[in-house]
C-alpha positions in Angstrom: -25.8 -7.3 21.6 -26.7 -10.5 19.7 -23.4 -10.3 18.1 -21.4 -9.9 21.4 -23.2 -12.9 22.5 -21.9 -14.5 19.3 -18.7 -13.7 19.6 -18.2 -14.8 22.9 -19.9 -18.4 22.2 -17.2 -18.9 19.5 -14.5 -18.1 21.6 -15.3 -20.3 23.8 -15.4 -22.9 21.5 -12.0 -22.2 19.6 -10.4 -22.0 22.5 -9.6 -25.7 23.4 -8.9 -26.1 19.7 -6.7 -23.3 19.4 -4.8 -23.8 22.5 -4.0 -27.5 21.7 -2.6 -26.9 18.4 -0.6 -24.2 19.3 0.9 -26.6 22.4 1.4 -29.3 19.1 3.0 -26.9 17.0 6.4 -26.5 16.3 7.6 -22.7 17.6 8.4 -19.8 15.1 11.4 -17.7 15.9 11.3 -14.8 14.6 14.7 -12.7 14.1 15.1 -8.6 13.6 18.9 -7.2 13.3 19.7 -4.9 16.5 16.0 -5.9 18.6 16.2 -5.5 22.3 14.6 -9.3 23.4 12.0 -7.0 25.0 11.5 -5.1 21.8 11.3 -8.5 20.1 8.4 -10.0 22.4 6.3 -6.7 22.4 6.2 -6.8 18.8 5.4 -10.2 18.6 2.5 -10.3 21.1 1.2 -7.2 19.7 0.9 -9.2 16.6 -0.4 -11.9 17.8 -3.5 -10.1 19.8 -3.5 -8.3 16.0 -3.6 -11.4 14.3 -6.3 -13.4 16.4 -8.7 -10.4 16.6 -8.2 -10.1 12.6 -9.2 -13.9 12.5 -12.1 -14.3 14.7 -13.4 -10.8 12.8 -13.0 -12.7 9.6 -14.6 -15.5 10.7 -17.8 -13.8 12.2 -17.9 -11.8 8.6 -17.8 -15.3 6.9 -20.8 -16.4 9.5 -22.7 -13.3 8.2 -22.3 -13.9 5.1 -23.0 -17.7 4.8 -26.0 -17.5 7.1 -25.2 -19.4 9.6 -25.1 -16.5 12.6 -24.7 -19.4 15.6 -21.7 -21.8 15.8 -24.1 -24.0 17.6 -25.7 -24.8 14.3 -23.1 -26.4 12.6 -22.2 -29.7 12.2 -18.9 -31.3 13.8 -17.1 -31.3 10.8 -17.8 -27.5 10.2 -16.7 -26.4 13.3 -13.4 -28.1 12.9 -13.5 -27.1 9.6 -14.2 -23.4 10.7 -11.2 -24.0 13.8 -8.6 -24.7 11.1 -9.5 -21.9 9.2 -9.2 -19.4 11.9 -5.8 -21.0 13.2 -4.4 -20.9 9.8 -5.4 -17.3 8.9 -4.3 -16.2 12.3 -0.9 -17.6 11.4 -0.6 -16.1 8.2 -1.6 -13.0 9.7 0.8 -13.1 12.4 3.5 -13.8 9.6 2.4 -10.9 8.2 2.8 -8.6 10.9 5.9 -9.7 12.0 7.7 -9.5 8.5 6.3 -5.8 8.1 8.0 -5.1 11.4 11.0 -6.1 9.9 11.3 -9.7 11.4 12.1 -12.7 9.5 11.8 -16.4 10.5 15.1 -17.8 11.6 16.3 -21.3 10.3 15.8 -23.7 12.9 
């Protein structure tokens, strides 16, 4: 229960920072030979609800195992330090995903 509660509280505290840098962001297009543009946006939300679960699961594992169980506890600089982390790993995971689907990032 304790860790539901958890996970909650940091959600709703990466969201704003989440949600602004992805509107500051420059957009990733992602290209697969012979993809329906249907095809093309299941697969990339599909890895993008993979690759932000993936993140916020690291991140909680990283809170476990540094002690520090409650966002709440950590100074400013940590939790930003803590939102960059989990944008950038979700990024890289999303990158991931979509290049074992067969994608690859088109040259904009």
């Amino acid at each position: 229960m304790k860790m539901e509660l958890d996970k909650i509280k940091l959600i709703f505290r990466l969201l704003p920072v989440l949600f602004l840098s992805a509107c500051a962001a420059k957009a990733v297009v992602w290209q697969k030979p012979n993809t329906s543009t249907d095809e093309q946006r299941a697969d990339l939300a599909q890895c993008r609800s993979y690759s932000a679960s993936e993140a916020d699961r690291d991140y909680l594992k990283g809170q476990r195992n540094s002690g520090n169980s409650d966002y709440g506890e950590q100074s400013t600089y940590q939790q930003n330090m803590a939102a960059y982390q989990v944008k950038k790993s979700g990024v890289n995971l999303l990158a991931r995903c979509m290049k074992l689907k067969g994608y690859r990032q088109a040259a904009r």
